[in-house]
C-alpha positions as CSV (number, residue, x, y, z in Angstrom):
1,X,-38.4,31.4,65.6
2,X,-37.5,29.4,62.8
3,X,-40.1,26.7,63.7
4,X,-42.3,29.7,62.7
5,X,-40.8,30.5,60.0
6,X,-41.8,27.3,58.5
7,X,-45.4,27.6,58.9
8,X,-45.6,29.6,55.9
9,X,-43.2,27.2,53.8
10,X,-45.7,24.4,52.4
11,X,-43.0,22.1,50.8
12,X,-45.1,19.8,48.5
13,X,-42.3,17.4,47.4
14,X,-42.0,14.4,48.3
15,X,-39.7,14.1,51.6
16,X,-37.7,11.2,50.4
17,X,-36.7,12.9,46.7
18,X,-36.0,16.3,45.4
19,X,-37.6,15.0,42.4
20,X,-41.4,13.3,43.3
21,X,-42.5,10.2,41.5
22,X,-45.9,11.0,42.7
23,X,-48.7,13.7,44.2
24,X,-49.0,14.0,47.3
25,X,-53.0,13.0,48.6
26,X,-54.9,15.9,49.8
27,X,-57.3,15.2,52.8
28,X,-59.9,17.7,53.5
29,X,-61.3,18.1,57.3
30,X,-64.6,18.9,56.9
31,X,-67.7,18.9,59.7
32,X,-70.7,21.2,60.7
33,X,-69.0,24.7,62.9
34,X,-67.5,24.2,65.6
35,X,-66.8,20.1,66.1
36,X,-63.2,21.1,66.8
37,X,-61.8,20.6,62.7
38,X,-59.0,23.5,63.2
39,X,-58.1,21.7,66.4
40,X,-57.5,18.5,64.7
41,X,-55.6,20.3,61.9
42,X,-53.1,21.9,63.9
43,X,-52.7,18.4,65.6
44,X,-52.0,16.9,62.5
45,X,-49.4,19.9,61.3
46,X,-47.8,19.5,64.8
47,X,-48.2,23.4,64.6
48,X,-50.6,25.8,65.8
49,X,-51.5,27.3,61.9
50,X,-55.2,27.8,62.5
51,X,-56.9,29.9,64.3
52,X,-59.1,28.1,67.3
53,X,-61.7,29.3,69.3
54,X,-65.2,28.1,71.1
55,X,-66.7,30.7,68.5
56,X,-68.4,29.0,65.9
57,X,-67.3,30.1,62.4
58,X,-64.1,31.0,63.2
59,X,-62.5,29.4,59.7
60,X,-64.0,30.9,56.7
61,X,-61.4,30.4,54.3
62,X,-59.6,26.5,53.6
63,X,-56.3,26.5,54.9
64,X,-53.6,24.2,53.6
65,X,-50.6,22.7,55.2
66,X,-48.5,19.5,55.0
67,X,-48.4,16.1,57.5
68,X,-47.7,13.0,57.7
69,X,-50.2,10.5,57.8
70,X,-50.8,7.3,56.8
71,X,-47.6,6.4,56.5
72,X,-46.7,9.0,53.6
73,X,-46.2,13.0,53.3
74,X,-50.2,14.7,52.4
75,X,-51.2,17.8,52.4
76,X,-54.4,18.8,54.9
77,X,-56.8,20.9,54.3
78,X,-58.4,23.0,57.1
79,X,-62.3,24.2,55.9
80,X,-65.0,26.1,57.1
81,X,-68.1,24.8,59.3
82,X,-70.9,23.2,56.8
83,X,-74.0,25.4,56.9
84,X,-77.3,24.4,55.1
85,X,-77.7,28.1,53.5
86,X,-77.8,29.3,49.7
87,X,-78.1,32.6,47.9
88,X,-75.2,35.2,48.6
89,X,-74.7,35.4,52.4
90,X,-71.4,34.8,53.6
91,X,-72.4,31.3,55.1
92,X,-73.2,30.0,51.4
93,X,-70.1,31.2,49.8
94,X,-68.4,29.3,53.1
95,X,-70.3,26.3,52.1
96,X,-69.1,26.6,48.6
97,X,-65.6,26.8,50.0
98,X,-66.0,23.6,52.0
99,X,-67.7,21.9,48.8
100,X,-64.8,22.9,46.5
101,X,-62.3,21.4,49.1
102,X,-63.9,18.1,49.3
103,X,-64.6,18.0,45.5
104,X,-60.2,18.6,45.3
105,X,-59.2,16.1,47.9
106,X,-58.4,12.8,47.7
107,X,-59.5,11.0,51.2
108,X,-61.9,13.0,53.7
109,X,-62.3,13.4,57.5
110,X,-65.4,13.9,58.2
111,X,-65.5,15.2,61.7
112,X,-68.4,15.3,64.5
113,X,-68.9,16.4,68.1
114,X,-69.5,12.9,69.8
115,X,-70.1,14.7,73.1
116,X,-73.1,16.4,71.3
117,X,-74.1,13.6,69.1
118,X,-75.2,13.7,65.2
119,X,-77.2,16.5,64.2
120,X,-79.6,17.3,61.6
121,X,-76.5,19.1,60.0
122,X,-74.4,16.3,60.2
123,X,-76.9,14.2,58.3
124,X,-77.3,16.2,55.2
125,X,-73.6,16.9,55.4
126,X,-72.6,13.2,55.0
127,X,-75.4,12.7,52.3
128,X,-73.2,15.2,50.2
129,X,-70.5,13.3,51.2
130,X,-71.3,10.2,50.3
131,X,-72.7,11.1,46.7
132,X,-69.0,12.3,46.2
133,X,-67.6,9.0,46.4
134,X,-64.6,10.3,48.0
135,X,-62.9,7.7,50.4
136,X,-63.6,8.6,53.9
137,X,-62.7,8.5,57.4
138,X,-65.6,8.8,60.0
139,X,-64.4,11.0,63.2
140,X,-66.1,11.6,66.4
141,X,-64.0,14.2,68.5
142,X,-64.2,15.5,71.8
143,X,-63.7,11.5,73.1
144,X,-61.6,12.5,76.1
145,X,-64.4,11.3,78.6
146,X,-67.6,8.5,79.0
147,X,-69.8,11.5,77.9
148,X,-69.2,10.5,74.2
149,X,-70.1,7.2,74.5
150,X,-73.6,7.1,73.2
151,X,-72.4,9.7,70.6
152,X,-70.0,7.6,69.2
153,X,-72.8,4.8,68.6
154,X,-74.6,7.4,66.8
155,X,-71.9,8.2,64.0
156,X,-72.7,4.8,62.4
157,X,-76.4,6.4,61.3
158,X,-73.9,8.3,59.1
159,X,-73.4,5.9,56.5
160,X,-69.7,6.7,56.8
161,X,-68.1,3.6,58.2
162,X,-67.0,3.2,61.5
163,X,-66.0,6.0,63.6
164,X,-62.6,6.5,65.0
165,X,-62.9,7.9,68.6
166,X,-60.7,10.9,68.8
167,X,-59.4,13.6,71.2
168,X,-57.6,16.3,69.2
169,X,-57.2,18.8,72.0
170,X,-56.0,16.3,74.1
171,X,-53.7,14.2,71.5
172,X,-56.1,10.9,71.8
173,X,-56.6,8.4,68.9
174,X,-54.3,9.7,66.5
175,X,-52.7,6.0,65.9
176,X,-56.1,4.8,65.1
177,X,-56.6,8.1,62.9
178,X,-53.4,7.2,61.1
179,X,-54.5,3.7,60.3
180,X,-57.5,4.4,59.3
181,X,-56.1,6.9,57.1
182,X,-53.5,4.3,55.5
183,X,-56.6,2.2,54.6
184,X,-58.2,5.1,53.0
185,X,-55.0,6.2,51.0
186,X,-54.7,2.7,49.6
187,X,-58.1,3.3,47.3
188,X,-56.0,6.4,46.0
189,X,-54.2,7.0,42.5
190,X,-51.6,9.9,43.2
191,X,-50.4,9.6,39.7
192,X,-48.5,12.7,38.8
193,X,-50.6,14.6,35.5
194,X,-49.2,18.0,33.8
195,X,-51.5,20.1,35.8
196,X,-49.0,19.1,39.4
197,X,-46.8,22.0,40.5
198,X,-43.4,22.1,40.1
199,X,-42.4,22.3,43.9
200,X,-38.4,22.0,43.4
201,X,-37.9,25.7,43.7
202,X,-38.5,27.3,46.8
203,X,-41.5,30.1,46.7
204,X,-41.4,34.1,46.9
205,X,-43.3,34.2,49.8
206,X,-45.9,37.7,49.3
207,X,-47.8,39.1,51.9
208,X,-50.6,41.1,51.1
209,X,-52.2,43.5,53.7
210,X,-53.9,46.3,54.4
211,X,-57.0,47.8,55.9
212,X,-60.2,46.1,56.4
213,X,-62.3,45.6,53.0
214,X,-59.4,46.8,50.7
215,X,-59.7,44.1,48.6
216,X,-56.6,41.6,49.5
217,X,-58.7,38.4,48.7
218,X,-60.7,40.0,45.7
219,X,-56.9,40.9,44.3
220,X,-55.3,37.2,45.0
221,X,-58.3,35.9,43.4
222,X,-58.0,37.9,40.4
223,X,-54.7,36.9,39.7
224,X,-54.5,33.1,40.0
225,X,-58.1,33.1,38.1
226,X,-60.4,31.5,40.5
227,X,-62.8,32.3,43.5
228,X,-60.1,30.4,46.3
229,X,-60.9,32.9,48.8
230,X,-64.2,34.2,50.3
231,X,-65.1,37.9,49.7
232,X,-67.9,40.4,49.9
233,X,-68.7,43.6,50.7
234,X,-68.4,43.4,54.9
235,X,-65.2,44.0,56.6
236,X,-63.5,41.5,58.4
237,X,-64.4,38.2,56.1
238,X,-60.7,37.3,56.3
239,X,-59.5,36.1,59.5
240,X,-57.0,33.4,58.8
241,X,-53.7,34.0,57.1
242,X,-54.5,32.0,54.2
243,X,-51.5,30.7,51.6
244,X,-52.1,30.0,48.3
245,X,-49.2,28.0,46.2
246,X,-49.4,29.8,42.6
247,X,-46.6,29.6,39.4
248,X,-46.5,32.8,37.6
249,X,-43.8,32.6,34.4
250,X,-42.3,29.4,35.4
251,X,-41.8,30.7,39.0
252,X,-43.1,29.3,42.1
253,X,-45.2,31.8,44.0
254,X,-46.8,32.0,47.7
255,X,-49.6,34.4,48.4
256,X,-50.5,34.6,52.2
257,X,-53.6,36.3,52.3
258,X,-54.1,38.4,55.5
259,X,-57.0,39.9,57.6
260,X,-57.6,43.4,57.3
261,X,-55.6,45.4,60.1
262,X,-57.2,48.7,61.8
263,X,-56.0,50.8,64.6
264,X,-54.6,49.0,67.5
265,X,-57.1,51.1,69.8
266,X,-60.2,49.8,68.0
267,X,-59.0,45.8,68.0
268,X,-60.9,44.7,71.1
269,X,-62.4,40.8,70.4
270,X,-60.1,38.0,70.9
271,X,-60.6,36.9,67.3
272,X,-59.9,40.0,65.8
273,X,-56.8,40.3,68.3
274,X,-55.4,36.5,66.8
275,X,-56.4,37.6,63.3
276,X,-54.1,40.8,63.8
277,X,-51.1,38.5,65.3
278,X,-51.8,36.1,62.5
279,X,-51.2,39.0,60.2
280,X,-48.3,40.4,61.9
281,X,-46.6,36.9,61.7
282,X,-47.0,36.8,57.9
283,X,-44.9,40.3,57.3
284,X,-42.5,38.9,59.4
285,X,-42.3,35.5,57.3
286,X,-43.0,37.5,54.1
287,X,-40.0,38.1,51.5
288,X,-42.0,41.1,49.7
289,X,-44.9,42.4,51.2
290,X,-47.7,44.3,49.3
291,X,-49.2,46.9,50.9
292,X,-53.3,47.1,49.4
293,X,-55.1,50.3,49.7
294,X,-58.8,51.8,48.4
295,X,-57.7,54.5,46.1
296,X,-60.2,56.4,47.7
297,X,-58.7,56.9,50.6
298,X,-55.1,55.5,50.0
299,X,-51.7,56.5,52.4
300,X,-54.2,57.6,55.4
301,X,-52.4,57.6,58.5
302,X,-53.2,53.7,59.6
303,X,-51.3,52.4,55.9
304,X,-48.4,55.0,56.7
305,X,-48.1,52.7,60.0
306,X,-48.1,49.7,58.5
307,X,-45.7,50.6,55.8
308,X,-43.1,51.8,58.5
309,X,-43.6,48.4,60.1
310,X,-42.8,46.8,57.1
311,X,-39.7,48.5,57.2
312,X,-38.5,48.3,60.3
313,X,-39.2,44.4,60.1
314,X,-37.1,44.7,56.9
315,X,-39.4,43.5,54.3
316,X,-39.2,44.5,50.8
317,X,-42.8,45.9,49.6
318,X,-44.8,47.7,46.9
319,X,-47.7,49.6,47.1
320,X,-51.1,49.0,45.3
321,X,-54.0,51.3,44.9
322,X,-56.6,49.3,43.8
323,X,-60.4,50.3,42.9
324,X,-58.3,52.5,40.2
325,X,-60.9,51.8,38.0
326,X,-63.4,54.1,40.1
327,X,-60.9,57.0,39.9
328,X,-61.6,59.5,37.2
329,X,-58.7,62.3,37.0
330,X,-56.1,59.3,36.8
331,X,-53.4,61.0,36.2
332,X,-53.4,64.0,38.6
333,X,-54.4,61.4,41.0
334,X,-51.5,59.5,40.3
335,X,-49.4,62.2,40.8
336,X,-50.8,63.3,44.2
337,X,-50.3,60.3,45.4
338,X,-46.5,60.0,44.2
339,X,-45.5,63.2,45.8
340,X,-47.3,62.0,49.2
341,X,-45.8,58.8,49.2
342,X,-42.0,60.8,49.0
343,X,-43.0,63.2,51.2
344,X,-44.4,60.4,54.0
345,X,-41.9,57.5,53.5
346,X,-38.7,59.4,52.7
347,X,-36.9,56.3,54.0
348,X,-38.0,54.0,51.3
349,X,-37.4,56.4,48.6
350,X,-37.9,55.0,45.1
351,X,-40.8,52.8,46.3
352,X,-43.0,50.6,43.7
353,X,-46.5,52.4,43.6
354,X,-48.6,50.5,41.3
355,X,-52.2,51.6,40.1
356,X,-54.9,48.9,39.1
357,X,-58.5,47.3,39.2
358,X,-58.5,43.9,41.8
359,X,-62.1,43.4,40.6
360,X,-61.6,43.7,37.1
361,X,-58.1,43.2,36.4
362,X,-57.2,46.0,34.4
363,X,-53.6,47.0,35.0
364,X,-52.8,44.1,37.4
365,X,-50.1,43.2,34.8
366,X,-48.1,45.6,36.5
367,X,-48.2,43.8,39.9
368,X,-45.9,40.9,39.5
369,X,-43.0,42.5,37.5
370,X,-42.6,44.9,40.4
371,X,-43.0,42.3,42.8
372,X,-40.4,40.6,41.4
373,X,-37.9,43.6,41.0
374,X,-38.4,44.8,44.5
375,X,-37.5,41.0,45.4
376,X,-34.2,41.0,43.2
377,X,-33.4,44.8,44.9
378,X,-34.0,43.3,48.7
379,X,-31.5,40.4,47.8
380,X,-28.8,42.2,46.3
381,X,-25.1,42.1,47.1
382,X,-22.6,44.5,46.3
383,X,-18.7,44.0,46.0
384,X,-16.5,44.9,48.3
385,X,-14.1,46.6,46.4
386,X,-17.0,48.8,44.8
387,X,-18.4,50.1,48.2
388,X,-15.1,51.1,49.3
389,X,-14.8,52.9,46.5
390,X,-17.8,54.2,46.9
391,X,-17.3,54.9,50.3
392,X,-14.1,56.9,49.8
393,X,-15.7,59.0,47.2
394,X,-18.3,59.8,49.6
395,X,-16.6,60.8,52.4
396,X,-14.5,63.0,50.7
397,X,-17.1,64.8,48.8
398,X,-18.8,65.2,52.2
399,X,-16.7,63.8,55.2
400,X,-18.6,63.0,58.5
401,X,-18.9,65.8,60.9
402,X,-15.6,66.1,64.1
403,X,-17.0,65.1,67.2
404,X,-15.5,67.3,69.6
405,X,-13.0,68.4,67.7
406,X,-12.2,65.4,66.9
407,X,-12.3,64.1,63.2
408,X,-13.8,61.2,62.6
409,X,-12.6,58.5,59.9
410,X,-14.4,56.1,58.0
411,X,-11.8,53.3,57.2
412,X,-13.9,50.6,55.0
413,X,-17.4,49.2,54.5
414,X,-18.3,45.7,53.8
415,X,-22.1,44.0,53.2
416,X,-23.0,41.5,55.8
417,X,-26.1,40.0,54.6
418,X,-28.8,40.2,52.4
419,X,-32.5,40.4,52.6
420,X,-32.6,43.8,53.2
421,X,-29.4,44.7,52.3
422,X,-26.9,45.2,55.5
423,X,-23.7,47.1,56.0
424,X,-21.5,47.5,58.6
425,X,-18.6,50.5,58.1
426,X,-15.8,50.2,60.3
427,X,-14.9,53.9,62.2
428,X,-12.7,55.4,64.2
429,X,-15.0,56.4,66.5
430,X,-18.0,53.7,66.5
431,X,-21.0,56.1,68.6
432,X,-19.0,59.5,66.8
433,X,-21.2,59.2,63.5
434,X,-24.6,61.1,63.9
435,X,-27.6,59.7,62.5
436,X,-28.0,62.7,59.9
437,X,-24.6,61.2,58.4
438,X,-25.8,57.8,58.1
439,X,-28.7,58.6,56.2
440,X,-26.7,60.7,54.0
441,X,-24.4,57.1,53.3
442,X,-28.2,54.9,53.1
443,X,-29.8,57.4,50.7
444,X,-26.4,57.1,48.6
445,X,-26.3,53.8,48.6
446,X,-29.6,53.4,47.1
447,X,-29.0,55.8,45.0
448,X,-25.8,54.5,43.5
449,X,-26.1,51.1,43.7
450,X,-29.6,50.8,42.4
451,X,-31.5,49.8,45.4
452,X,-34.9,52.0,44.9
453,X,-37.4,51.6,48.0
454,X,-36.0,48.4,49.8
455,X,-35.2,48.6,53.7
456,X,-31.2,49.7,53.8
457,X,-29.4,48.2,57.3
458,X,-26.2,50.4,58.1
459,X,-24.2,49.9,61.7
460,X,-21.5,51.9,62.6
461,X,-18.6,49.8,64.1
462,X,-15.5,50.8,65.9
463,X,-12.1,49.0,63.9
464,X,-9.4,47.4,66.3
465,X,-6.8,49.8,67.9
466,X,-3.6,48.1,67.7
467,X,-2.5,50.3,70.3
468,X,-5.1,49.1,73.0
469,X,-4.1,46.1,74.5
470,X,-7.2,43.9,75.2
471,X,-8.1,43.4,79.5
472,X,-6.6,39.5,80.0
């Protein structure tokens, strides 16, 4: 689990020094759909990040992570499949996407199917390529067998250099991959400039998810200020969790943008089935998570089920009605929805619920500070000595019900852990507390100790006896 738990922690210092002397080079994999780029990404992450499949189009989105290559720590870019289209279909924004990536890296890997051979595609692809100027590395994948061999002898049409023969599935010709790679670094000025990230600190990692077409990628563009992800008006143009590294007041922020989640009875494909676990992964990896719904049709019954799995994976989390602008009796609206929300989520009572525009902007100010308070909230930690105070006052203003006749003491409480905020009281009687009782003492504790709409852990467990002896 915790090798999971670093996919979504893209350290971008330098290994060797908290404090890096330079950049670290961005290489961008780039190739017409379906020539196996996410294959060879995950290969080089040594981690299965990206989603694969013999589906063309499968990546939409670029997708970031860090490796080693060449000899030195870089960061690689998983993009989408080049596609000679224009206008405003989803295919030309993809290509724009790709574009962008290679026009931001430093070295490129330009990928091809060698059992297929070059295609048209591939040759007005490395035209574009080539009038870049970027430094790059010629790869034909899919090696594994002699059925590449005359596709291989093809690649040099490309004007790209020589080809490095390649087997990503199958772990074949990285070495050669990594030289080649050194050579290309080596024409490379990774000079740091003030625009570079200051990467010391680590990231609030923020989940944001929802509902197809609620407007997750529209909303993370909005607020770093460029078009990074793709959008439009279909559902489902997310399918990667995509992170996005972001400073906001001095402070080191990570986005993971998330495909849109229906109702697990209407999740049938394969790719919609890996987009849902991709999703499901981020929460879990997430330190807030923000829950993105049309304000047209906000807190239905499938955003109710994702906000209880929020909480029972113990993530802190604010809700966001966006499309506010569209809403014209604002504030009775508002107020409809604030009674709903305590009436359907009693357990996370106190809960951000923040109204704005992703499109436009308007109110999205409001976001990030109650991000960041919910954060502070879910990391808390209270003294001892206060919550036995606490505790004492409590249970004798309302002392737990006898269980058969029996009373049952309370004897001290004591905070375990943060993030959520856990308890553990020490009783008498450890399976004599009812569950009524302990949401009496987790609705107080939030109450009095400030914790509004974070996930509250509370075990009940049984103090020593000294009167038992213990079986030898």
């Amino acid at each position: 689990m915790d090798d999971e738990m670093d996919d979504f922690d893209v350290d971008l210092t330098d290994e060797a020094s908290d404090t890096p002397t330079k950049r670290k080079a961005r290489i961008a994999i780039v190739g017409r759909p379906n020539v196996g780029k996410s294959t060879l990404f995950n290969r080089l992450a040594r981690k299965k990040l990206a989603i694969v499949n013999d589906t063309p189009g499968v990546t939409r989105d670029r997708r970031e992570a860090p490796a080693r290559l060449g000899g030195q720590s870089v960061i690689i870019i998983d993009t989408a499949g080049f596609e000679d289209a224009v206008g405003e279909s989803l295919e030309a924004s993809m290509r724009a996407q790709t574009e962008m990536a290679v026009r931001e890296s430093d070295v490129v890997l330009f990928v091809y199917d060698a059992r297929t051979g070059v295609t048209g595609l591939d040759e007005i692809f490395a035209e574009f390529i080539r009038k870049t100027g970027k430094p790059t590395v010629l790869v034909a994948n899919k090696c594994e067998s002699r059925a590449s061999d005359s596709g291989v002898g093809e690649g040099y049409s490309l004007g790209l250099g020589d080809p490095i023969e390649v087997a990503a599935e199958h772990n074949i010709g990285t070495l050669e991959l990594d030289d080649a790679v050194d050579m290309a670094l080596r024409e490379v000025d990774l000079a740091l400039d003030d625009s570079d990230l200051d990467m010391s600190e680590a990231p609030v990692r923020i989940a944001v998810i929802g509902r197809p077409n609620a407007g997750k990628s529209t909303l993370i563009n909005t607020l770093i200020g460029q078009d990074r992800l793709l959008t439009g008006p279909e559902a489902g143009v997310t399918r990667d969790s995509i992170t996005i590294d972001w400073m906001w007041q001095g402070r080191r922020v990570q986005f993971h943008d998330t495909a849109g989640m229906r109702k697990k009875a209407r999740v049938h494909k394969i790719l919609e089935k890996l987009s849902v676990w991709e999703s499901l992964r981020a929460i879990k990896f997430a330190q807030v998570v923000v829950l993105l719904m049309d304000a047209e049709n906000a807190l239905d019954k499938q955003d109710m089920q994702l906000a209880d799995l929020c909480y029972r994976e113990g993530r802190a989390m604010v809700l966001a009605i966006t499309k506010w602008d569209l809403v014209t009796d604002k504030s009775e609206r508002a107020k409809m929805l604030r009674e709903k929300v305590e009436r359907l989520l009693p357990q996370m009572r106190g809960i951000p619920l923040v109204m704005f525009s992703g499109l436009t902007g308007k109110s999205l100010n409001r976001l990030l500070p109650a991000i960041e308070r919910v954060q502070i909230d879910w990391s808390a930690k209270v003294k001892t000595s206060d919550l036995n105070a606490w505790l004492s006052e409590k249970t004798q203003r309302h002392p737990p019900p006898a269980a058969n006749g029996r009373a049952v003491r309370l004897k001290y409480i004591s905070q375990t852990k943060t993030r959520p905020p856990t308890f553990v009281v020490k009783s008498s009687r450890e399976n004599a507390v009812p569950e009524s009782y302990k949401r009496y003492l987790i609705n107080g504790l939030r109450d009095d100790f400030d914790l509004p709409g974070v996930p509250i852990r509370l075990h009940v467990r049984a103090g020593v006896n000294p009167y038992v002896t213990p079986s030898s």
